[in-house]
PDB file of N, CA, C and O in Angstrom, chain B, residues numbered from 101:
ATOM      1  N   UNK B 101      93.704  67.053  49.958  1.00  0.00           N
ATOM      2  CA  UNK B 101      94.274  65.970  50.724  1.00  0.00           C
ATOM      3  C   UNK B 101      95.353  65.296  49.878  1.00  0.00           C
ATOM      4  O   UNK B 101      95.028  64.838  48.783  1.00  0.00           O
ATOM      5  N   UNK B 102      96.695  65.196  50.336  1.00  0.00           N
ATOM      6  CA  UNK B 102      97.625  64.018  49.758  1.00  0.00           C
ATOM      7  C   UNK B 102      97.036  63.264  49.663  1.00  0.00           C
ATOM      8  O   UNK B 102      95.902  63.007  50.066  1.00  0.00           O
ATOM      9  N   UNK B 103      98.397  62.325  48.564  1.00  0.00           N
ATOM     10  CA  UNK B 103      98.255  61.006  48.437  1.00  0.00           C
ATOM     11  C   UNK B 103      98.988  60.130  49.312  1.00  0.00           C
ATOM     12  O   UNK B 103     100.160  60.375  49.595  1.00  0.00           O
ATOM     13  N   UNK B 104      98.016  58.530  50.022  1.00  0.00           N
ATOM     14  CA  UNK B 104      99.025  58.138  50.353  1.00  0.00           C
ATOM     15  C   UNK B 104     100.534  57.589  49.842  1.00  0.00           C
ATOM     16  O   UNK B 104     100.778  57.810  48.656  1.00  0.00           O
ATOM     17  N   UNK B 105     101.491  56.949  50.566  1.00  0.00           N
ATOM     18  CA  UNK B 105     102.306  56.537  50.433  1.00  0.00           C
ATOM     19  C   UNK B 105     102.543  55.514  50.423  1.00  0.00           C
ATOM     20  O   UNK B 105     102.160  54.925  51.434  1.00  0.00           O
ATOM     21  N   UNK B 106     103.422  54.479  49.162  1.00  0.00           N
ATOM     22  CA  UNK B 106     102.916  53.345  49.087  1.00  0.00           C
ATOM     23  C   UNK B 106     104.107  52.625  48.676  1.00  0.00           C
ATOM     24  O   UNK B 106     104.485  52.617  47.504  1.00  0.00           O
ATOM     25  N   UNK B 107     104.903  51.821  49.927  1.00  0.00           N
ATOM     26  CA  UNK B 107     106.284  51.597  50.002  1.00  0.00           C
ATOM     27  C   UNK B 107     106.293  50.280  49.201  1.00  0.00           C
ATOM     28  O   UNK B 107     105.578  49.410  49.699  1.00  0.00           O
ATOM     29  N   UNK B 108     107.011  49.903  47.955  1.00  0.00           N
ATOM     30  CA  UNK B 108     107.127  49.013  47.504  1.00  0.00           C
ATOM     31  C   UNK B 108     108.383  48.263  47.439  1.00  0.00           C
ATOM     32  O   UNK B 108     108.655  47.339  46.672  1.00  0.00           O
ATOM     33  N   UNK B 109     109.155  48.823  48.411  1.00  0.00           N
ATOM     34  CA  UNK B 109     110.359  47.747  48.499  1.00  0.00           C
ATOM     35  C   UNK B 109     110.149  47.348  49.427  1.00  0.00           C
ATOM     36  O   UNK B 109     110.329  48.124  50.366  1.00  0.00           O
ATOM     37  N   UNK B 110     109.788  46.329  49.670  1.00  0.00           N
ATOM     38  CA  UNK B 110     110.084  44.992  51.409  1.00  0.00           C
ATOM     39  C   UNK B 110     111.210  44.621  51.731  1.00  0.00           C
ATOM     40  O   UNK B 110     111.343  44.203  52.881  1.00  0.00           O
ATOM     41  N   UNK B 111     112.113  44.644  51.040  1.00  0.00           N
ATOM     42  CA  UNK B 111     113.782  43.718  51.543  1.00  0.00           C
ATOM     43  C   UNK B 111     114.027  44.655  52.781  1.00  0.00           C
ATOM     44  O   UNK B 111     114.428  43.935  53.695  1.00  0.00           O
ATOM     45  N   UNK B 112     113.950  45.958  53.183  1.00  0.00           N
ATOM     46  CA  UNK B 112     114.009  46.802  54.266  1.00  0.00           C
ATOM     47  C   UNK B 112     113.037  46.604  55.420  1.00  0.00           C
ATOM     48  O   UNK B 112     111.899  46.276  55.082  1.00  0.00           O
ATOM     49  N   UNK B 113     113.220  46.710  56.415  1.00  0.00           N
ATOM     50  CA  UNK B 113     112.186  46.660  57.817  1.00  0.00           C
ATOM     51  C   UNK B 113     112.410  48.071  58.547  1.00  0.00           C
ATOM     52  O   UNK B 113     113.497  48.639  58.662  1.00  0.00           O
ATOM     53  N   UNK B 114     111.187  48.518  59.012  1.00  0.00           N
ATOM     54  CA  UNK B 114     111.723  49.999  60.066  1.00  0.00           C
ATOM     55  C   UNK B 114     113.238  49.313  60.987  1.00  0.00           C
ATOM     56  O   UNK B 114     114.237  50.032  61.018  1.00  0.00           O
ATOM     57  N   UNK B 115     113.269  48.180  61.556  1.00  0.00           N
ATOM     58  CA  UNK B 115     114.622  48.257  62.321  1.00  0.00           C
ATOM     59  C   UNK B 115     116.259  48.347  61.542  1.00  0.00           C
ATOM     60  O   UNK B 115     117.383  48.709  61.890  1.00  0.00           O
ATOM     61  N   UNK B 116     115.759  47.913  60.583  1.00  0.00           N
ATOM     62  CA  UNK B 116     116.783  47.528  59.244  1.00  0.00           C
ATOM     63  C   UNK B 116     117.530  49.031  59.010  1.00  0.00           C
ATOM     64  O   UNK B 116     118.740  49.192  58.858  1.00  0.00           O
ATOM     65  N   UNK B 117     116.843  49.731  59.017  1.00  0.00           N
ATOM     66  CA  UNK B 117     116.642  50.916  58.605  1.00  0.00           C
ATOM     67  C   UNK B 117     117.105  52.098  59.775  1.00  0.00           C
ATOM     68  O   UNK B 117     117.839  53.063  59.563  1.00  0.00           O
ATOM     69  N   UNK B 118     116.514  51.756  60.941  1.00  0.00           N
ATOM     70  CA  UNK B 118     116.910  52.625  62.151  1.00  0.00           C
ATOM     71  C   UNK B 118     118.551  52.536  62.450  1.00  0.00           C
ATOM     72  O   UNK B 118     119.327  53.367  62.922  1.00  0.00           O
ATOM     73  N   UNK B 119     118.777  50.921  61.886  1.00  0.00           N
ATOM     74  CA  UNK B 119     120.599  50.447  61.804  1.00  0.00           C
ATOM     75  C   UNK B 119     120.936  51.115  61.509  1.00  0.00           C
ATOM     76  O   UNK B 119     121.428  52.061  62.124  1.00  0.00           O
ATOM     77  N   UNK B 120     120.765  50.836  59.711  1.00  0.00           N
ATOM     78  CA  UNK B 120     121.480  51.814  58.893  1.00  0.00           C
ATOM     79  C   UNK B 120     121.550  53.211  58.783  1.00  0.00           C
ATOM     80  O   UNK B 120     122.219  53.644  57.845  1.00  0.00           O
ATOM     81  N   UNK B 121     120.927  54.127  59.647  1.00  0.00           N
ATOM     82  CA  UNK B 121     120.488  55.702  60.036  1.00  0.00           C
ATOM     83  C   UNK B 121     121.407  55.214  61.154  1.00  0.00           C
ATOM     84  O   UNK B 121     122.563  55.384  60.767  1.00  0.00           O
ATOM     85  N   UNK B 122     121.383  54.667  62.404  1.00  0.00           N
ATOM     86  CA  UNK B 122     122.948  54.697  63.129  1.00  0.00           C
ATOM     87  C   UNK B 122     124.397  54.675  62.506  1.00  0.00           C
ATOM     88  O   UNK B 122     125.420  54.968  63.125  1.00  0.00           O
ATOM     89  N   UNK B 123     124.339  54.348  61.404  1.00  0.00           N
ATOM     90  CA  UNK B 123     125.847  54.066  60.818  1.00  0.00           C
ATOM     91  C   UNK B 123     126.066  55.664  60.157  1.00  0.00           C
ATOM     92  O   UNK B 123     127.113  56.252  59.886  1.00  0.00           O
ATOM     93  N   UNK B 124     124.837  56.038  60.039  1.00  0.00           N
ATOM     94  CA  UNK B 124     125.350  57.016  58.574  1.00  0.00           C
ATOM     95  C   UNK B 124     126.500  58.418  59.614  1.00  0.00           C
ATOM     96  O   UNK B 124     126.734  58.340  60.820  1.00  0.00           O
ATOM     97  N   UNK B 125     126.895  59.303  58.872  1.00  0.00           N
ATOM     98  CA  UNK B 125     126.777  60.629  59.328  1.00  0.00           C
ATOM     99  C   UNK B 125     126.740  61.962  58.672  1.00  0.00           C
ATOM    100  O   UNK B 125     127.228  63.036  59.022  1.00  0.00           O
ATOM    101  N   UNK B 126     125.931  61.571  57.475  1.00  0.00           N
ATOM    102  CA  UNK B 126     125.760  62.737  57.114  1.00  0.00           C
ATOM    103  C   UNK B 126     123.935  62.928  57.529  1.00  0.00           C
ATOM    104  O   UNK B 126     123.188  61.977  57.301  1.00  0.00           O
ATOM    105  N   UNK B 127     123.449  64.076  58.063  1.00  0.00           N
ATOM    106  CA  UNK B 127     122.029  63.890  58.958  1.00  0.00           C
ATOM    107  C   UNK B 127     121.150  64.513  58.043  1.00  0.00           C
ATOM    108  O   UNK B 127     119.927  64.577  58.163  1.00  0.00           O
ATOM    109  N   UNK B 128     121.806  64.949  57.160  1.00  0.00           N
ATOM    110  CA  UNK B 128     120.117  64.691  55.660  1.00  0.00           C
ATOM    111  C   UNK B 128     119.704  63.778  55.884  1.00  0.00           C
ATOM    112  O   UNK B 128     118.740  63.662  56.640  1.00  0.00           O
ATOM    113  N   UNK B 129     120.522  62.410  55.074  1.00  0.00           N
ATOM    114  CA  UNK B 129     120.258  60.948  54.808  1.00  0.00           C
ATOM    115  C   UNK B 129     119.431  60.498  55.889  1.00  0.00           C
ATOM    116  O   UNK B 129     118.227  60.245  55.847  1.00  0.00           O
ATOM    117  N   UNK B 130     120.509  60.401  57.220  1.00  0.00           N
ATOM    118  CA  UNK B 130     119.672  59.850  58.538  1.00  0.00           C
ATOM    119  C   UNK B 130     118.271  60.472  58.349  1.00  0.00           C
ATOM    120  O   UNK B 130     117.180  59.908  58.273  1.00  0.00           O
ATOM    121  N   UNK B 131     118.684  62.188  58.275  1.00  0.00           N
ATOM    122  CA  UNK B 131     116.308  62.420  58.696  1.00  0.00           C
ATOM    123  C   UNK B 131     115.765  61.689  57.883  1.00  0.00           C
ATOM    124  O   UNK B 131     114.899  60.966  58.376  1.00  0.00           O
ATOM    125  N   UNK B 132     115.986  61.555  56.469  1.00  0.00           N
ATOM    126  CA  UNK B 132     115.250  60.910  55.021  1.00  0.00           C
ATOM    127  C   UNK B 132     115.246  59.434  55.514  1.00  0.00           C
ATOM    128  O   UNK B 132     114.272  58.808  55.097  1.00  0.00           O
ATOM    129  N   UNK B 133     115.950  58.852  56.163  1.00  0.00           N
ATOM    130  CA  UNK B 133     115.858  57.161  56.466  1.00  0.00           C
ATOM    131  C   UNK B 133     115.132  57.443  57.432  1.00  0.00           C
ATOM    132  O   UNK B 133     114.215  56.622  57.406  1.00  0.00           O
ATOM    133  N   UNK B 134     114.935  58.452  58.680  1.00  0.00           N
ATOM    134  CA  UNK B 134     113.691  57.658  59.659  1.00  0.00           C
ATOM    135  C   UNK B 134     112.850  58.578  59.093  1.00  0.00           C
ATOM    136  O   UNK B 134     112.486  59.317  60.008  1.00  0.00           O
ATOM    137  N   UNK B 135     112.279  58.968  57.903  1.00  0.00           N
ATOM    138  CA  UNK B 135     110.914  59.381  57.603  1.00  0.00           C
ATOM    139  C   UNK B 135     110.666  58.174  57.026  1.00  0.00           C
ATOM    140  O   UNK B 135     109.533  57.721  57.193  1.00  0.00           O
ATOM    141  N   UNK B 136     111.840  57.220  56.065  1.00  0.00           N
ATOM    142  CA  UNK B 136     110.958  56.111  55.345  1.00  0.00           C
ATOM    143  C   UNK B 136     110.254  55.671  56.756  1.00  0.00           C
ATOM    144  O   UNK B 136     109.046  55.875  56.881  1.00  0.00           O
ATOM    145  N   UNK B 137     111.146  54.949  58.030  1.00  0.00           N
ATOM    146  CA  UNK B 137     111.087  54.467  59.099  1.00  0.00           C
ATOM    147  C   UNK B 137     109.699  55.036  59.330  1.00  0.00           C
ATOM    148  O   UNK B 137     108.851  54.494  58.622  1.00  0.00           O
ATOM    149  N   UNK B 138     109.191  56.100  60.232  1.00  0.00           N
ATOM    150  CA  UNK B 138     107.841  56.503  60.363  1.00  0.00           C
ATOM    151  C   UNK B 138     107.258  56.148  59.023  1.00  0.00           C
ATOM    152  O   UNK B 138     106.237  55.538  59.341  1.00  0.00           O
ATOM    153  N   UNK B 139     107.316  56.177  57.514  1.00  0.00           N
ATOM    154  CA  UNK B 139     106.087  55.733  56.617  1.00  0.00           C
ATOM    155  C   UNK B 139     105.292  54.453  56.879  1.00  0.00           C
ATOM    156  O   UNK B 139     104.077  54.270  56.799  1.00  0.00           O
ATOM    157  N   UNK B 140     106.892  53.084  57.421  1.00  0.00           N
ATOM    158  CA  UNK B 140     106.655  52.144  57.537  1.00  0.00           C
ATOM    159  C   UNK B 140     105.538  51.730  58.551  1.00  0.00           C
ATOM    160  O   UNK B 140     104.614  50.916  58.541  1.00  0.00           O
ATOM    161  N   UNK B 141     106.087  52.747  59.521  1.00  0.00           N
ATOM    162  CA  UNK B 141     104.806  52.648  60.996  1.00  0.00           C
ATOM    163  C   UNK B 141     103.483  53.030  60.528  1.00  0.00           C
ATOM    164  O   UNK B 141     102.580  52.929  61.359  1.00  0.00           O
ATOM    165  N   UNK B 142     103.153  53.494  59.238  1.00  0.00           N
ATOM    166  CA  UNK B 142     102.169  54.060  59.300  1.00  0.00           C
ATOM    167  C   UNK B 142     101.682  55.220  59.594  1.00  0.00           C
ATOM    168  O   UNK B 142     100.477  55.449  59.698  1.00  0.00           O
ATOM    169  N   UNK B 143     102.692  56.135  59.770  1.00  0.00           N
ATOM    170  CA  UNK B 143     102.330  57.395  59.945  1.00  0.00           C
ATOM    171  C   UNK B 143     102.232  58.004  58.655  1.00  0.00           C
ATOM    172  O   UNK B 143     102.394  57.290  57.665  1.00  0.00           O
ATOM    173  N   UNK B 144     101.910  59.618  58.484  1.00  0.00           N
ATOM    174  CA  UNK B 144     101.592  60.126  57.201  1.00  0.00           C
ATOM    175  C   UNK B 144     102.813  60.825  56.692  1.00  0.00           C
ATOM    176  O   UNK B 144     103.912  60.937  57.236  1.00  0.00           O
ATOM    177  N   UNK B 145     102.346  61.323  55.403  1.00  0.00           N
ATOM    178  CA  UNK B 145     103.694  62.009  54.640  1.00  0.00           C
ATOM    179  C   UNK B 145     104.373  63.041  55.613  1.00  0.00           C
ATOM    180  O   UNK B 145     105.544  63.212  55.951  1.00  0.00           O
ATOM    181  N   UNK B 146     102.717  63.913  56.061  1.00  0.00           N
ATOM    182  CA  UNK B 146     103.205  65.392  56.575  1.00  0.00           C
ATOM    183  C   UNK B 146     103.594  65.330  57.893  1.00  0.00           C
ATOM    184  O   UNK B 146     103.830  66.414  58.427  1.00  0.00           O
ATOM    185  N   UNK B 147     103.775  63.879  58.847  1.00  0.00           N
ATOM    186  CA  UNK B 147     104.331  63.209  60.220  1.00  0.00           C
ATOM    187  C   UNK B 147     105.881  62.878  59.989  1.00  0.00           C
ATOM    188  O   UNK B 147     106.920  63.125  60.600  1.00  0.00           O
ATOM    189  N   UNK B 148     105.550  62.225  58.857  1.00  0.00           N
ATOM    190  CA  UNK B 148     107.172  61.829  58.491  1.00  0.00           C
ATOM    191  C   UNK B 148     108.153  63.066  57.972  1.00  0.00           C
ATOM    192  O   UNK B 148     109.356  62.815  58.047  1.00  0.00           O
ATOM    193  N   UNK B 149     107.942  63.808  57.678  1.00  0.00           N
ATOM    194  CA  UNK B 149     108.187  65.059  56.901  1.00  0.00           C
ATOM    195  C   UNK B 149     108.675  66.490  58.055  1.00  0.00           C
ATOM    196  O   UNK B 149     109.372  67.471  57.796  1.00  0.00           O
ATOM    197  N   UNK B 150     108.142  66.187  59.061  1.00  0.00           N
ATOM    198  CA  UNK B 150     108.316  67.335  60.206  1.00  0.00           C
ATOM    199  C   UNK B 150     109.487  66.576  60.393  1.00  0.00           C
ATOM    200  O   UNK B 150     109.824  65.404  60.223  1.00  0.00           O
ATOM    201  N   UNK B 151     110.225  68.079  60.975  1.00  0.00           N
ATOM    202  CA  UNK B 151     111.393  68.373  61.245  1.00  0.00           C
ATOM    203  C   UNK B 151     111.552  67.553  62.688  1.00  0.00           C
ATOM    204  O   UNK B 151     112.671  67.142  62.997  1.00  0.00           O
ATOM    205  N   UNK B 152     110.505  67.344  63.491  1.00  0.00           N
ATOM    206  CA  UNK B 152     111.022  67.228  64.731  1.00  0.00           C
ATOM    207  C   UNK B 152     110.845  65.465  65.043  1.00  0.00           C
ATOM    208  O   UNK B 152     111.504  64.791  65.835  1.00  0.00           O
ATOM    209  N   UNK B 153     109.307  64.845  63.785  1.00  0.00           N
ATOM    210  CA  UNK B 153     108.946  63.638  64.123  1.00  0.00           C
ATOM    211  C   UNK B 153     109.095  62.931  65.095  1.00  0.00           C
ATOM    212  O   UNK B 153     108.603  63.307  66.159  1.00  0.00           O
ATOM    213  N   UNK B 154     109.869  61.608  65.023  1.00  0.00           N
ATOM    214  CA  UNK B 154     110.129  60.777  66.142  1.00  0.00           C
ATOM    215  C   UNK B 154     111.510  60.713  66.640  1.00  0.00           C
ATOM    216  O   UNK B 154     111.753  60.119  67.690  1.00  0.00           O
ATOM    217  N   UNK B 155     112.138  61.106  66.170  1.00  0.00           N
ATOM    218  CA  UNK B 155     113.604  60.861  66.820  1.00  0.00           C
ATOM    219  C   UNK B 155     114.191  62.093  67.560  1.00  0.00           C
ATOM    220  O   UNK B 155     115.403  62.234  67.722  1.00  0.00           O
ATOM    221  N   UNK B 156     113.103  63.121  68.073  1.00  0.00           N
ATOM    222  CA  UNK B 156     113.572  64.496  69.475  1.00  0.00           C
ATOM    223  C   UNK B 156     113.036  63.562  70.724  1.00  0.00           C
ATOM    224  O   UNK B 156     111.818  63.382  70.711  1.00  0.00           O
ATOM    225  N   UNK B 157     113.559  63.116  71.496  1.00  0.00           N
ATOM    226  CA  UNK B 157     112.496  62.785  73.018  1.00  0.00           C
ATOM    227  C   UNK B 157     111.699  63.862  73.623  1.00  0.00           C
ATOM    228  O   UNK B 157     111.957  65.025  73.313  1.00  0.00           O
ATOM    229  N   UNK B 158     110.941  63.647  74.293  1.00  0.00           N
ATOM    230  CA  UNK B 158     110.136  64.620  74.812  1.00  0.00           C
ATOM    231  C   UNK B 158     110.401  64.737  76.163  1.00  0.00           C
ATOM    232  O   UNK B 158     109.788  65.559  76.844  1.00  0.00           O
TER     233      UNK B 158
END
């Protein structure tokens, strides 16, 4: 079993964050900013980490 994940910067918020992933355009960065985004929600490493996570609609 991983370890959890254990975000120690606060000055950021998941919305803070979903911003700044709208501004970017290079879409490494963006996926890597909404995996912090899902850590923040509480989801897990290997949730945040899939390719498809939260930002495909269904």
């Amino acid at each position: 079993m991983g370890s959890a994940v254990t975000v120690t910067r606060e000055e950021f918020t998941a919305s803070g964050l979903r911003a700044a992933s709208a501004k970017c355009t290079e879409g490494a960065q963006v996926r890597r900013i909404l995996a912090l985004v899902l850590i923040l929600h509480g989801r897990s490493r290997g949730e945040a980490a899939a390719p498809h996570a939260a930002w495909v609609p269904r």
